[in-house]
DRENTORKOL-3810 file (N, C-alpha, C; in nm, 4 decimals):
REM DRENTORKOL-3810
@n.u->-10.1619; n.v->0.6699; n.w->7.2057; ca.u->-10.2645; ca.v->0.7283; ca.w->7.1217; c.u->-10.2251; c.v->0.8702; c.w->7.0860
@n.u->-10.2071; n.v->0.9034; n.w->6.9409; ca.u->-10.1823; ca.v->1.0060; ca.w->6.9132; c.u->-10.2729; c.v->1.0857; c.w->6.8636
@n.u->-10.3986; n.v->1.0352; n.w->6.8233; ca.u->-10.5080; ca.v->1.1257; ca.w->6.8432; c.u->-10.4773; c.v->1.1362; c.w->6.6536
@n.u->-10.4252; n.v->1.0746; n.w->6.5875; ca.u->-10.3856; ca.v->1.0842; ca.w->6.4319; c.u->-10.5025; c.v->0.9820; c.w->6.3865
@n.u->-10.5990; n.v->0.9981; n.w->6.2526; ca.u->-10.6362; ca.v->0.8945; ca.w->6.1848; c.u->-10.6272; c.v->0.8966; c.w->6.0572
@n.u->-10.5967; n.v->0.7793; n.w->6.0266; ca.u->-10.5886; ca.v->0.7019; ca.w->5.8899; c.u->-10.7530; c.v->0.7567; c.w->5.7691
@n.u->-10.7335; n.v->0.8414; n.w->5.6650; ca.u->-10.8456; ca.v->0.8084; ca.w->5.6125; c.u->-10.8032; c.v->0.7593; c.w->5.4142
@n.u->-10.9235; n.v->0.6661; n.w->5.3756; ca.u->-10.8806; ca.v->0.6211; ca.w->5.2721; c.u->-11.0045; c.v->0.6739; c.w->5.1527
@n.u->-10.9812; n.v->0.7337; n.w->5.0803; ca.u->-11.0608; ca.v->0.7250; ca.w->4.9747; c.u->-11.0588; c.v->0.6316; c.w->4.8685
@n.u->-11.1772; n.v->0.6119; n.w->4.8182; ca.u->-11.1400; ca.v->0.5255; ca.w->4.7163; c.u->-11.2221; c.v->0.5780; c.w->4.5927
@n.u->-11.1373; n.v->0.5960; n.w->4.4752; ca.u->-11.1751; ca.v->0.6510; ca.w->4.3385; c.u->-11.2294; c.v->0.8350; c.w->4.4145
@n.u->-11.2440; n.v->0.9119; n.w->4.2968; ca.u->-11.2295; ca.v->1.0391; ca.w->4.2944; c.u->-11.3909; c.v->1.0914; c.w->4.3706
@n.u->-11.3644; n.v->1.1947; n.w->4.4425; ca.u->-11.4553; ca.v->1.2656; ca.w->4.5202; c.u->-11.5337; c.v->1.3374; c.w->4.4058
@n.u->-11.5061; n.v->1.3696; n.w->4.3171; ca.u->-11.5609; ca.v->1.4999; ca.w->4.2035; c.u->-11.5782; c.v->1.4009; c.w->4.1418
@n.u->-11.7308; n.v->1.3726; n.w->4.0757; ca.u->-11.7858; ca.v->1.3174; ca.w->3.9560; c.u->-11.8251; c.v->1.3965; c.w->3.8793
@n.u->-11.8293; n.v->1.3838; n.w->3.7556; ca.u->-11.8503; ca.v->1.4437; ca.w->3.6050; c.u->-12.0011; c.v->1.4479; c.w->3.6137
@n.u->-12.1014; n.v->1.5630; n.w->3.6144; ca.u->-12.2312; ca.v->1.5140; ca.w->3.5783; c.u->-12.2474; c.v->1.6394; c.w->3.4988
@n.u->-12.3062; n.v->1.6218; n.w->3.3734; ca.u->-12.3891; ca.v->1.7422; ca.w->3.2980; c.u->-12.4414; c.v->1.8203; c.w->3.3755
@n.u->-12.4397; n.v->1.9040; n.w->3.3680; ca.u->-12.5346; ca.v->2.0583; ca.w->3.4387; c.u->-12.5876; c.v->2.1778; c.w->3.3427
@n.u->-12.7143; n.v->2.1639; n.w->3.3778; ca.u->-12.6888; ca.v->2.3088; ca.w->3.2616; c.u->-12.8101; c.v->2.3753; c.w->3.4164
@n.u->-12.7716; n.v->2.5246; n.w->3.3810; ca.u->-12.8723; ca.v->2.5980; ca.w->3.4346; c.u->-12.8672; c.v->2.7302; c.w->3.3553
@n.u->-12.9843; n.v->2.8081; n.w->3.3684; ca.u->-13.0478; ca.v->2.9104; ca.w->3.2523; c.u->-13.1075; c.v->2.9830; c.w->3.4044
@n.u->-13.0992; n.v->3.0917; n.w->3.4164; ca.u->-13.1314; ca.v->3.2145; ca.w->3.4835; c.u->-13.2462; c.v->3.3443; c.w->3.4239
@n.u->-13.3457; n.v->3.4170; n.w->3.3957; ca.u->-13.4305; ca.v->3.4800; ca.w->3.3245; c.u->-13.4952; c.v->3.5658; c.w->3.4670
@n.u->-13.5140; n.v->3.7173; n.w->3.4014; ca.u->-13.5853; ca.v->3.7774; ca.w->3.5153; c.u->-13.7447; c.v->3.7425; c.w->3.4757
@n.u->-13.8198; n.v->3.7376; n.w->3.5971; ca.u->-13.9782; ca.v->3.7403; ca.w->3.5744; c.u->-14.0425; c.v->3.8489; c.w->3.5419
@n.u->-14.1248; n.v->3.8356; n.w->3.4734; ca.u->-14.2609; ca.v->3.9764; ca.w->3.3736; c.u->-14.2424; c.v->4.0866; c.w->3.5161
@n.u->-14.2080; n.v->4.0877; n.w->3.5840; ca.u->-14.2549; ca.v->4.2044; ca.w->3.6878; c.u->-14.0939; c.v->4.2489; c.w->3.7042
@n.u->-14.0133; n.v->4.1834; n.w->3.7222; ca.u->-13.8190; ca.v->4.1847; ca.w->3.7051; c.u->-13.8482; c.v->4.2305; c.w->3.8463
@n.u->-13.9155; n.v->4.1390; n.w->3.9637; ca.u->-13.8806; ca.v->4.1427; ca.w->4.1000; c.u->-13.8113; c.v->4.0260; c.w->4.1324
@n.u->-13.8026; n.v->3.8656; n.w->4.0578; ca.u->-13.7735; ca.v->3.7482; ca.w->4.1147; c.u->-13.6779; c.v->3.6870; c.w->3.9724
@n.u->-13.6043; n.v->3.6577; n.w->3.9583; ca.u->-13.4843; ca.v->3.5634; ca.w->3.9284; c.u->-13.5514; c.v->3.3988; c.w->3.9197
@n.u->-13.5841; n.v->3.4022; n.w->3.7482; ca.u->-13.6041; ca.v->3.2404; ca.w->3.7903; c.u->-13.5052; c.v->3.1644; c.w->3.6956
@n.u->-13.4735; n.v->3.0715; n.w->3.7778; ca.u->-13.3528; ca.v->2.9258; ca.w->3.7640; c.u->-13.4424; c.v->2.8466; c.w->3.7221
@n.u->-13.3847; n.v->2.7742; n.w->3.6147; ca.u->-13.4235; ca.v->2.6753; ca.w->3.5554; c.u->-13.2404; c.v->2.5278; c.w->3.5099
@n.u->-13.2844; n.v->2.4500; n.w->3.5766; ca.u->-13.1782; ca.v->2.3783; ca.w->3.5540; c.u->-13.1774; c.v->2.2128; c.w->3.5308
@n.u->-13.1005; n.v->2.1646; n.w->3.4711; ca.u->-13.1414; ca.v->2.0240; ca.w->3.4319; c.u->-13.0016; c.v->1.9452; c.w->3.4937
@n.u->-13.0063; n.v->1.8123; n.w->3.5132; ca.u->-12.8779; ca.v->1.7303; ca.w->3.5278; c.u->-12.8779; c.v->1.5793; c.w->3.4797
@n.u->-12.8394; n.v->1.5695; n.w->3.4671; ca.u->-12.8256; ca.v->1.3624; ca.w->3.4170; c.u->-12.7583; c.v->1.2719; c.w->3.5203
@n.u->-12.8189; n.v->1.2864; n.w->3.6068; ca.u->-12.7934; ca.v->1.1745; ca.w->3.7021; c.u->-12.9199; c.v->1.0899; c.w->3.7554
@n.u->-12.8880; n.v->0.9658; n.w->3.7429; ca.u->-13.0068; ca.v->0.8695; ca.w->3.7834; c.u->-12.9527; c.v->0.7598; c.w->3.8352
@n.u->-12.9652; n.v->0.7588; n.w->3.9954; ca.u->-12.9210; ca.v->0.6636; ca.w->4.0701; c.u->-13.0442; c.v->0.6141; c.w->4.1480
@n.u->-12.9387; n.v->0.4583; n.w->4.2260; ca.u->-13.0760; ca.v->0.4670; ca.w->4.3234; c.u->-13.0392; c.v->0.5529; c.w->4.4872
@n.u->-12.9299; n.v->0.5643; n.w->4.4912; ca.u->-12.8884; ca.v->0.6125; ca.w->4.6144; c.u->-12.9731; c.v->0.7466; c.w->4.6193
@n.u->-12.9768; n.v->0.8363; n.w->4.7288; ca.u->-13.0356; ca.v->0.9463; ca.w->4.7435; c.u->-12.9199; c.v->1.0626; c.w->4.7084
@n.u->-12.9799; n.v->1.1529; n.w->4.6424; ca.u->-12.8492; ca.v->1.2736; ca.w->4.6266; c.u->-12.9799; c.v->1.3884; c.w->4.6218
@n.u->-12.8890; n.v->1.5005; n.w->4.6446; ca.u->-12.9788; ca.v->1.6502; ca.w->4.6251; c.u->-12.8800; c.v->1.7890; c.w->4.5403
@n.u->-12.9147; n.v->1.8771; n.w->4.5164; ca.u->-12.8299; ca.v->1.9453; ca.w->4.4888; c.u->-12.8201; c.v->2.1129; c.w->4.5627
@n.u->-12.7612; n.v->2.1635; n.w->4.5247; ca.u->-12.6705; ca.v->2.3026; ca.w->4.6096; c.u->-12.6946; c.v->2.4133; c.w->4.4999
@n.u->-12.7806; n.v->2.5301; n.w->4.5226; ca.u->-12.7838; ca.v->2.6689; ca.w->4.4423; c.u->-12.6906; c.v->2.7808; c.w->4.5118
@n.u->-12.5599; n.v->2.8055; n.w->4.4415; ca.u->-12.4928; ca.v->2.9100; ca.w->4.5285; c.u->-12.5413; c.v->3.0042; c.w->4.4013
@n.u->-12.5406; n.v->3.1370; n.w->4.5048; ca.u->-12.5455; ca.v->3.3118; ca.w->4.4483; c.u->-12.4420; c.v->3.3481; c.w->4.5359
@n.u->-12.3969; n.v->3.4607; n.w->4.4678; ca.u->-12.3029; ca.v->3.5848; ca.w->4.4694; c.u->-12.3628; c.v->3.6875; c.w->4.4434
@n.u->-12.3648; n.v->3.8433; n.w->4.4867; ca.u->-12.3982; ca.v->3.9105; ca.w->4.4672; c.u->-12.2820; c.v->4.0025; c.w->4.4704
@n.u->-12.2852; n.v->4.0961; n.w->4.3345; ca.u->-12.1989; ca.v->4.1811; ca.w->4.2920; c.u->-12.0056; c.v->4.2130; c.w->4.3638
@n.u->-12.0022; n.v->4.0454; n.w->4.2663; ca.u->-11.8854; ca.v->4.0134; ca.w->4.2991; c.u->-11.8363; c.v->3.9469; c.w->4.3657
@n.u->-11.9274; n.v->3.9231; n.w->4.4854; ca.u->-11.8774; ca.v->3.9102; ca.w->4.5819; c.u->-11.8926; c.v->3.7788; c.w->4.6429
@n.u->-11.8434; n.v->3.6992; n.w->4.7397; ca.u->-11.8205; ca.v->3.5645; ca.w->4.7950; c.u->-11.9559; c.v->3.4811; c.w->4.7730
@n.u->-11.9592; n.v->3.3838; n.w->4.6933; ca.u->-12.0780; ca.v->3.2752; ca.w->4.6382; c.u->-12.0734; c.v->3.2063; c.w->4.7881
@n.u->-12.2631; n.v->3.2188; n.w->4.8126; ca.u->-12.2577; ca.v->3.1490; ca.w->4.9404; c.u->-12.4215; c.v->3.0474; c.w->4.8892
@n.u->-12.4031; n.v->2.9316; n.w->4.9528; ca.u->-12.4981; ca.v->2.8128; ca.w->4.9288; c.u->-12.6847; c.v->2.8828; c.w->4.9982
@n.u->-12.7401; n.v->2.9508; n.w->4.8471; ca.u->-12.9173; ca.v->2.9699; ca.w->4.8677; c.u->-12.9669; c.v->2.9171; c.w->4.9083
@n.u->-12.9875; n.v->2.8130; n.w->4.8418; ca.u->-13.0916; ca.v->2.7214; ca.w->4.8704; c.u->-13.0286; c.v->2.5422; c.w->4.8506
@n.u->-13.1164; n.v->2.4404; n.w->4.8173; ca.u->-13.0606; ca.v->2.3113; ca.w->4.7972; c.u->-13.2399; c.v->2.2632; c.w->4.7343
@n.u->-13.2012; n.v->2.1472; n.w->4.6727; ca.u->-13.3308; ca.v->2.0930; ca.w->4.5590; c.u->-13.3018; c.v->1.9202; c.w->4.5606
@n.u->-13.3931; n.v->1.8699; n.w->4.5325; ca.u->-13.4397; ca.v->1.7069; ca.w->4.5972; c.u->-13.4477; c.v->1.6952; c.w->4.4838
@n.u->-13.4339; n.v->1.5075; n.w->4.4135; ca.u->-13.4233; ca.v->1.4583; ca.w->4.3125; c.u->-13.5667; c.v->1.4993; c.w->4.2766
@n.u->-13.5349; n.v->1.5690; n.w->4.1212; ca.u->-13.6733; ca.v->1.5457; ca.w->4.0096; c.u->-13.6893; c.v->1.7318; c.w->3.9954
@n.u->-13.6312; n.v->1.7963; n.w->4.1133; ca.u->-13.7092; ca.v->1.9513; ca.w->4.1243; c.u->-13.5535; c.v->1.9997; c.w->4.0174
@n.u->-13.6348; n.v->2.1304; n.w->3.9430; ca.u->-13.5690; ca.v->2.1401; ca.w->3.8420; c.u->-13.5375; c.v->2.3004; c.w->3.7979
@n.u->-13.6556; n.v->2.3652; n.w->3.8900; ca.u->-13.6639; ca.v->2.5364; ca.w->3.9151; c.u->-13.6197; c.v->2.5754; c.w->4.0255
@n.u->-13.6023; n.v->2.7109; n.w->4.0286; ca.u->-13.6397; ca.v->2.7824; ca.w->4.1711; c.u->-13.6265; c.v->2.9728; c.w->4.1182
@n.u->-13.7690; n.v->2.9931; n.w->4.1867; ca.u->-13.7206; ca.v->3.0917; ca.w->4.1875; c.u->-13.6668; c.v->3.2080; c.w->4.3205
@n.u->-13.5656; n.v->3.3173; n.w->4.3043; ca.u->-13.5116; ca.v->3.3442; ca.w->4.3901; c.u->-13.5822; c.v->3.5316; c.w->4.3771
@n.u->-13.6391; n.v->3.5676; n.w->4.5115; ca.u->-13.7044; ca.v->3.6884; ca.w->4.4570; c.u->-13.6465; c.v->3.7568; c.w->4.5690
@n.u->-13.5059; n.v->3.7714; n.w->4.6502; ca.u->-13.4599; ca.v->3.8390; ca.w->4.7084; c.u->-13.3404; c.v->3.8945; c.w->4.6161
@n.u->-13.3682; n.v->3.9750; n.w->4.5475; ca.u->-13.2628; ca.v->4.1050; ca.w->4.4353; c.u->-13.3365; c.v->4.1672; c.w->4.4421
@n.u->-13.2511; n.v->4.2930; n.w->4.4569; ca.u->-13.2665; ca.v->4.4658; ca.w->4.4384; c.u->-13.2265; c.v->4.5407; c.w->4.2686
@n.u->-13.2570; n.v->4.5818; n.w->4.2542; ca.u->-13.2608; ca.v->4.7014; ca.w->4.1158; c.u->-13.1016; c.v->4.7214; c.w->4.1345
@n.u->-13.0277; n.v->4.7097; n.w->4.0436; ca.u->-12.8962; ca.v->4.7568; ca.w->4.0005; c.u->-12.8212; c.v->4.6379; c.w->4.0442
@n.u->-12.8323; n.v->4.5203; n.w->4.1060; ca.u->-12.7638; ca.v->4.4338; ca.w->4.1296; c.u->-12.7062; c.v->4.2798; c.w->4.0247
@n.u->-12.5925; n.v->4.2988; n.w->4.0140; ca.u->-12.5419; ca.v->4.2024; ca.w->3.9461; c.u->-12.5403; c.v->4.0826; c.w->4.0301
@n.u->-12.6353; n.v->3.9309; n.w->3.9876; ca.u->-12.6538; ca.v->3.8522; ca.w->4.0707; c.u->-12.5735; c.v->3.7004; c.w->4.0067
@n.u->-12.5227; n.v->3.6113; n.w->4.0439; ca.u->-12.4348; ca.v->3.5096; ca.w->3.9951; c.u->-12.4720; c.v->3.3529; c.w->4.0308
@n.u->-12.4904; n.v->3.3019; n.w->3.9711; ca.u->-12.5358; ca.v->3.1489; ca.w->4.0261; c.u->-12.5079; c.v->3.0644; c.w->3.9734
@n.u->-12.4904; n.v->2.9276; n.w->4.0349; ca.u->-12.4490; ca.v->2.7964; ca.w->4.0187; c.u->-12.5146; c.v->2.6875; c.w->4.0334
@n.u->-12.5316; n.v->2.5542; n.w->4.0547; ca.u->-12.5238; ca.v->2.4407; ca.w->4.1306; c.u->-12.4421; c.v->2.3305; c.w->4.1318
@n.u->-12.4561; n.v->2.2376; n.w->4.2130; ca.u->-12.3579; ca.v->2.1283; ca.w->4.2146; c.u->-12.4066; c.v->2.0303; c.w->4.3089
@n.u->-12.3982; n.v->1.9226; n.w->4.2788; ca.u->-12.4532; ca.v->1.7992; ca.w->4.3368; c.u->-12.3960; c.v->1.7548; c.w->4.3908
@n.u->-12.4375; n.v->1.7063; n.w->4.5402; ca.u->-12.4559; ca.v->1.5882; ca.w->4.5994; c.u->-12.4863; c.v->1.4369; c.w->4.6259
@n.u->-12.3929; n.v->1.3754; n.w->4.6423; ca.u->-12.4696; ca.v->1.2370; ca.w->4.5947; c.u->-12.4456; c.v->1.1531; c.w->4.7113
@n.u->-12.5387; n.v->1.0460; n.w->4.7234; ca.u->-12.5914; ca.v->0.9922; ca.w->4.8742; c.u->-12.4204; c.v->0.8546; c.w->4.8809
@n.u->-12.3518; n.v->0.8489; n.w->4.8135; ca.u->-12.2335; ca.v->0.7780; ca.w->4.8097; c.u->-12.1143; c.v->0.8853; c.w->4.8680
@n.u->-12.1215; n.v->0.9939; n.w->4.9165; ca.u->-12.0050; ca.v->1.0641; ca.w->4.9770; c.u->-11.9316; c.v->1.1792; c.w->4.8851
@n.u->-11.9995; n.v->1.1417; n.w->4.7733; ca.u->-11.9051; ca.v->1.2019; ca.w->4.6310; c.u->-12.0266; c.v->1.3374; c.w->4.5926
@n.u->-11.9360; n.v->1.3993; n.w->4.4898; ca.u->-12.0283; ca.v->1.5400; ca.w->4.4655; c.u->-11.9912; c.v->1.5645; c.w->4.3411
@n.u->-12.0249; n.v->1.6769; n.w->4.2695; ca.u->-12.0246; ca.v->1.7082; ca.w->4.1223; c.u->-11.9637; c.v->1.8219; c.w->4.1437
@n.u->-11.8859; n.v->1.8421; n.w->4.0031; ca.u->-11.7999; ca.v->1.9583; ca.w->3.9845; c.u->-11.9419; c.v->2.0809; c.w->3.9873
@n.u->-11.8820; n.v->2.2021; n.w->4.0409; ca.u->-11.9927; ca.v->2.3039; ca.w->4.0055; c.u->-12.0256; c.v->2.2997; c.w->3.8183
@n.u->-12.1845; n.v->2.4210; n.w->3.8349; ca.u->-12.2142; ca.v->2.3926; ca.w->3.7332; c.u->-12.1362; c.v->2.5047; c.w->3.6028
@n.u->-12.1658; n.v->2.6041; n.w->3.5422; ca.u->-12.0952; ca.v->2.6676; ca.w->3.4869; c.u->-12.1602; c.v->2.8177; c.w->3.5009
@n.u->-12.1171; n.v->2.9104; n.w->3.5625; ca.u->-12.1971; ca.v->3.0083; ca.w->3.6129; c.u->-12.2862; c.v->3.0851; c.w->3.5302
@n.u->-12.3935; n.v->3.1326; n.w->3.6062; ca.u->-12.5020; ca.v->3.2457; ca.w->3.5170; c.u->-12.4902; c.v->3.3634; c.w->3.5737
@n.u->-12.4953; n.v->3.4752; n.w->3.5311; ca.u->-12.4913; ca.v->3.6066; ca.w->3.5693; c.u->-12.6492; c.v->3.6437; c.w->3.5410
@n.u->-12.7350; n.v->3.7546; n.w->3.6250; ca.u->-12.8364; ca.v->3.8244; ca.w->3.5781; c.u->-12.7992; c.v->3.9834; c.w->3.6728
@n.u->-12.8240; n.v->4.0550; n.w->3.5486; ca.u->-12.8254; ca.v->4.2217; ca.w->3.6009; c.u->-12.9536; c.v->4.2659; c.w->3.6039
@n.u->-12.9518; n.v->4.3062; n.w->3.7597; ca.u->-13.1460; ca.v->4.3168; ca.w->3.7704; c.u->-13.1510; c.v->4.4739; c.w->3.7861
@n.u->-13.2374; n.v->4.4718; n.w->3.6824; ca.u->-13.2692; ca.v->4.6532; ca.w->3.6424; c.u->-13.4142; c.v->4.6791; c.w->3.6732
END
């Protein structure tokens, strides 16, 4: 026993799914709201992944959203901060979605 295992994939880990997401500060410009759509309709279970970056710096996974939810808003930004966001899906078959295409908001 060499303690080595065999693993096999079959067909590609990265699936193609539309993404759009739209970023807007709120009437008060304390909270960051996400608005995002996708085209996936399975029956398996999948969820998806909101990464932020903040000014520049290493995109780390916010939050996560359950089939059908389509907002979020994020009200931890400070005044002068350049904030960056994404998502990317999960899907209950092992496989995931390319990220989405990034949004920037400069919160003044």
């Amino acid at each position: 026993k060499t303690g080595q295992t065999t693993v096999r994939f079959r067909g590609a880990s990265v699936v193609e799914i539309p993404l759009t997401l739209k970023a807007s500060m709120n009437k008060n410009k304390t909270c960051v709201n996400l608005e995002f759509s996708y085209e996936y309709k399975a029956k398996n279970s999948y969820y998806g992944v909101i990464y932020k970056s903040v000014d520049d710096g290493p995109a780390y996974a916010l939050s996560s959203f359950q089939r059908g939810e389509t907002t979020y808003t994020d009200c931890h930004v400070q005044q002068g901060q350049k904030v960056t966001y994404s998502i990317q899906m999960f899907l209950g078959t092992g496989k995931r979605s390319q990220k989405s295409k990034e949004v920037t908001v400069n919160v003044k």
